[in-house]
C-alpha positions as CSV (number, residue, x, y, z in Angstrom):
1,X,0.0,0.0,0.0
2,X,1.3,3.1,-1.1
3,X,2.1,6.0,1.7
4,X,-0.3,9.1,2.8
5,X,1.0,12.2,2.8
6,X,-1.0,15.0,3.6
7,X,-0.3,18.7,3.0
8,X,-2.0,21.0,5.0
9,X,-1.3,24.7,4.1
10,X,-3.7,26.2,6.9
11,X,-4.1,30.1,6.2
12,X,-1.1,30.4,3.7
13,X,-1.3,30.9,-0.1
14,X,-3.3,33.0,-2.3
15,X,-4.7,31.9,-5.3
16,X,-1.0,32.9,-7.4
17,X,1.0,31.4,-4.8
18,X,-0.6,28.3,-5.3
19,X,-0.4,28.2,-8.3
20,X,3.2,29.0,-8.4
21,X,4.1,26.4,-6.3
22,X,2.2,23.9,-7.8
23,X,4.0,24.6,-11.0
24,X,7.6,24.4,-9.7
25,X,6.4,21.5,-7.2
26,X,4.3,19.1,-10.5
27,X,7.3,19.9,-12.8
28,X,9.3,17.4,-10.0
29,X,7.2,15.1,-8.6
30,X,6.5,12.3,-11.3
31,X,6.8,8.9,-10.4
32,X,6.1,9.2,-7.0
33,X,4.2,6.5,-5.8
34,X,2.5,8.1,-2.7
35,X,-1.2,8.9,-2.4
36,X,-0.5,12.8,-2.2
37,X,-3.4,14.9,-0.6
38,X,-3.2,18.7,-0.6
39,X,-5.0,20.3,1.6
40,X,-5.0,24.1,0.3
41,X,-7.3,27.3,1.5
42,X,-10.7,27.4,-0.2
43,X,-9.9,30.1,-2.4
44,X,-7.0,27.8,-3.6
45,X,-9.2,25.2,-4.7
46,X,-10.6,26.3,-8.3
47,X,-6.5,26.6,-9.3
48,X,-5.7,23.2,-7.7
49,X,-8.6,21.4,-9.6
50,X,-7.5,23.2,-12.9
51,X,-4.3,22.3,-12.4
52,X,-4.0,18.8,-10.6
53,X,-7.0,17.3,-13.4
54,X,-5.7,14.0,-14.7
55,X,-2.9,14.0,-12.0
56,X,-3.2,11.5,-9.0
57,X,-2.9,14.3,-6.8
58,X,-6.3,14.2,-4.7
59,X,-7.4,17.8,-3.0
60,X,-8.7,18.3,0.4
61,X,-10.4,20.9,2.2
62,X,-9.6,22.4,5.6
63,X,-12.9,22.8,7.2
64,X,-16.8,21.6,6.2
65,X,-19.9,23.3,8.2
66,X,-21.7,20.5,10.0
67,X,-25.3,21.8,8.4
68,X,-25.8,22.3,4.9
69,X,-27.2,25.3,4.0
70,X,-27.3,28.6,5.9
71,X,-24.9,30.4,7.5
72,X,-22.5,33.3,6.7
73,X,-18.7,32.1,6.1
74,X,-19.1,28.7,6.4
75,X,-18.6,26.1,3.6
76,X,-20.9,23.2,2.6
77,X,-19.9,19.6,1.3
78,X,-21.6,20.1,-1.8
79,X,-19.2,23.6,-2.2
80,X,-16.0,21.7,-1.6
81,X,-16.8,19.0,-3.9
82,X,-17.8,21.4,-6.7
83,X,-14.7,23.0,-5.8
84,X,-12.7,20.0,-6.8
85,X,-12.0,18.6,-3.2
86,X,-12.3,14.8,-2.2
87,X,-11.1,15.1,1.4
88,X,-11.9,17.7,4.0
89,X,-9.7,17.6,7.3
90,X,-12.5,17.4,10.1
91,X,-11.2,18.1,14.4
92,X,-7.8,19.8,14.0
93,X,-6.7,21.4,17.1
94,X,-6.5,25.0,15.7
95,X,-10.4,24.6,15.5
96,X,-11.2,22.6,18.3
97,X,-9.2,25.3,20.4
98,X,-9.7,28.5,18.8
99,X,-13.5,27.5,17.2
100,X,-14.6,25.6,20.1
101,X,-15.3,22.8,18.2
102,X,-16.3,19.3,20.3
103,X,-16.5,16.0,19.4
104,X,-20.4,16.3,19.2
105,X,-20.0,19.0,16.3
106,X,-17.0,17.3,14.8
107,X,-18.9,14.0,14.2
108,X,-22.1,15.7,12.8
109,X,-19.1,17.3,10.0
110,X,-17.9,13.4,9.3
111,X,-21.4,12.5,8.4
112,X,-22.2,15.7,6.2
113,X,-18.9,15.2,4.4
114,X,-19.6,11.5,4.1
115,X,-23.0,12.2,3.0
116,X,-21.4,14.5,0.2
117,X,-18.9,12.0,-0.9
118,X,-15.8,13.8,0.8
119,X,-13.2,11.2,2.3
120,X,-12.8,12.6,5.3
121,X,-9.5,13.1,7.5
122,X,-9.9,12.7,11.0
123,X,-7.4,14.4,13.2
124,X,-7.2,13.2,17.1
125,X,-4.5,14.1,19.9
126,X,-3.7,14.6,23.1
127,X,-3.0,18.2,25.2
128,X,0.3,19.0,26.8
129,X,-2.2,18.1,29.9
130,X,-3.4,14.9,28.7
131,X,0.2,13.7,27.8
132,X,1.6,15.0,31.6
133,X,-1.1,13.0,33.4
134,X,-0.7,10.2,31.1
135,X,-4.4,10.7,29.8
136,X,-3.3,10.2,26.7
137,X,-5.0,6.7,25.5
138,X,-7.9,8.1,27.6
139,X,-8.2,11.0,25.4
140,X,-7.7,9.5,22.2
141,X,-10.8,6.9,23.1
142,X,-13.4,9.4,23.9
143,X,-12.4,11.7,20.9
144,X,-12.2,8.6,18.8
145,X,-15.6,7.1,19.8
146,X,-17.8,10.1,19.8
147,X,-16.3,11.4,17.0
148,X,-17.3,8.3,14.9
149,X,-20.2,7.9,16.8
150,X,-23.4,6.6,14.6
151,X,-21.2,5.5,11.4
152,X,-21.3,2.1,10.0
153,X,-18.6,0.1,9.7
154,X,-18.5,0.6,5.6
155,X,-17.7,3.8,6.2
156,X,-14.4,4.0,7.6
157,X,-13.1,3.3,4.0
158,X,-13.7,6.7,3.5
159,X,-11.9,7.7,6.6
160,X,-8.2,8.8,7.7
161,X,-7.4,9.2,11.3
162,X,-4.6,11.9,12.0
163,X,-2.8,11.2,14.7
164,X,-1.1,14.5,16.1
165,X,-0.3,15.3,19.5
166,X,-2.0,19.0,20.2
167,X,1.4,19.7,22.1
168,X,3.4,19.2,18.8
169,X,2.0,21.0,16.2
170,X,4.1,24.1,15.4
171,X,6.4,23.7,18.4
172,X,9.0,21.8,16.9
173,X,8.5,19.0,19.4
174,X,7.8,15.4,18.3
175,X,6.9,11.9,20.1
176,X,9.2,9.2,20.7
177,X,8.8,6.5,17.1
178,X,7.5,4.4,20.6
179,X,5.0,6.8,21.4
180,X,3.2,7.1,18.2
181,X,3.4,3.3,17.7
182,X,1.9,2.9,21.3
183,X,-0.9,5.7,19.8
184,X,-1.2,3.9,16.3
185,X,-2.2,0.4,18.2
186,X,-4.3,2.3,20.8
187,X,-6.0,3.7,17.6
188,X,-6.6,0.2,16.1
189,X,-8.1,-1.2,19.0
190,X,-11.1,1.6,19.7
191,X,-12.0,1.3,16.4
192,X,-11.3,-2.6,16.3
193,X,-13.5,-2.3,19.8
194,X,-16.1,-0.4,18.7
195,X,-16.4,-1.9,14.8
196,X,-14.7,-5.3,14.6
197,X,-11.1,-6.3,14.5
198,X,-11.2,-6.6,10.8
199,X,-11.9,-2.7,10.9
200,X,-9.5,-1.8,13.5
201,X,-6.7,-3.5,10.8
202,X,-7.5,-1.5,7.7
203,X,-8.3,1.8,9.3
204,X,-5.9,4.6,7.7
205,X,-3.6,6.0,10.1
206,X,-1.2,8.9,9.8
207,X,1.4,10.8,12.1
208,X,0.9,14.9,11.9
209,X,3.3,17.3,14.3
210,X,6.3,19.6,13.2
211,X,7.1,17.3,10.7
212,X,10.5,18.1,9.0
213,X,13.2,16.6,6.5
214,X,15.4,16.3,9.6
215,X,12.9,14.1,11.5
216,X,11.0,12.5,8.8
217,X,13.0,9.3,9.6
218,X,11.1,8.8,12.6
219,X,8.1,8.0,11.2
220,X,8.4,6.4,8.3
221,X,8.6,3.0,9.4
222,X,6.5,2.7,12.7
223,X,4.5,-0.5,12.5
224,X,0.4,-0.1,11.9
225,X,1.5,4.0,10.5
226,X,0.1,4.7,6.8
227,X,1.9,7.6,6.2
228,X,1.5,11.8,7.4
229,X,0.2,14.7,7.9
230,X,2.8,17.7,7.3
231,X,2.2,21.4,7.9
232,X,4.6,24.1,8.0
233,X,7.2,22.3,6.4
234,X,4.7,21.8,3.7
235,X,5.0,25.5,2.3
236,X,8.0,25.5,0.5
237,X,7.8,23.1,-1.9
238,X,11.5,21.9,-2.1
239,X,11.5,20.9,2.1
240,X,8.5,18.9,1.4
241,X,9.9,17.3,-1.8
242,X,12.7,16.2,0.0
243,X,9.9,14.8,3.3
244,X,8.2,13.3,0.6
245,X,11.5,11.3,-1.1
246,X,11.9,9.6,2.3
247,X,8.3,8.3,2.4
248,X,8.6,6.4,-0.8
């Protein structure tokens, strides 16, 4: 199975900056055998869709509304979608912190980007808190649970769990290769729990948090991990060339 690698650009790009980078980035990347998501903003994703059609390049977007119709400055499934986007990224941190966004809301966006027929990637992870008190398993089952809450077993095809610790995204901090394996399995089994074992085997899993060339290493070969989620490091397109040659 090829590797996930996930892009996330957050609130960086305009439309011409996308599309610059996607031309010197494309004129390099052929060949490479990973299943490449980019996650760009959504004023990014008319010029992604132009420019990534016939490529096997899949684009994601960075937020869905959980209703779908009706309020200013949100973003419906059907949007995205029309927008060229086959993934959304549902739970990051930024937004469960900073948008008060709980697991209640978060799983009510799975379903609306499911019903849409967005793939949808799940991001899940501890607080500097959770990790200090070793809470982390404990907070990784309750986001995981009610986050899937009410979806049928079929359905996790269409899902990616992100696996990024809240306390290393953007600090330049990462888990121990033992830590996210010990995460990776403690994923398999709530799903494998609360689905069947057969699930909890073929659920995606990818590592997100300060991912860098210099780390990158690290994660590549921990047991049960499909690939990553990079952020920063993401931006300039030669750094994540280079992430992306030692993932394939």
């Amino acid at each position: 199975m090829s590797k996930i690698v996930i892009a996330n650009f957050k609130m960086n790009k305009t439309e011409q900056e996308t599309k610059d980078y996607l031309i010197n980035f494309l004129s390099r990347y052929e060949g490479y055998k990973a299943n490449l998501i980019l996650a760009v903003p959504f004023t990014s994703l008319p010029i992604a869709k132009f420019m990534l059609h016939g490529r096997d390049i899949s684009i994601a977007g960075q937020n869905i509304c959980e209703d779908e119709k009706g309020y200013t400055g949100e973003i419906s499934g059907q949007m995205l979608v029309d927008a060229g986007a086959s993934y959304v990224i549902v739970g990051h941190s930024e937004r469960r912190v900073k948008f008060k966004e709980d697991n209640k809301v978060i799983n009510k966006k799975i379903k609306n980007g499911l019903k849409n027929g967005l793939s949808i990637i799940l991001c899940v992870g501890e607080s500097l808190a959770d990790k200090n008190t070793m809470k982390t398993l404990v907070s990784l089952k309750s986001q995981i649970e009610e986050a899937l809450k009410g979806l049928y077993e079929n359905e996790l095809e269409n899902i990616v769990i992100a696996y990024e610790p809240v306390w290393a995204i953007g600090s330049g901090k990462t888990p121990s290769s033992k830590d996210v394996e010990m995460a990776v399995k403690s994923i398999r089994k709530v799903v494998s729990d609360d689905f069947s074992s057969k699930a909890g085997e073929q659920i995606r899993i990818v590592y997100g948090g300060s991912i860098n060339p210099k780390n990158i290493s690290k994660f590549s070969n921990i047991d049960g991990l499909n690939g990553i989620l990079v952020g920063t490091a993401s931006l300039d397109g030669n750094i994540f060339m280079q992430i992306i040659n030692s993932m394939t």
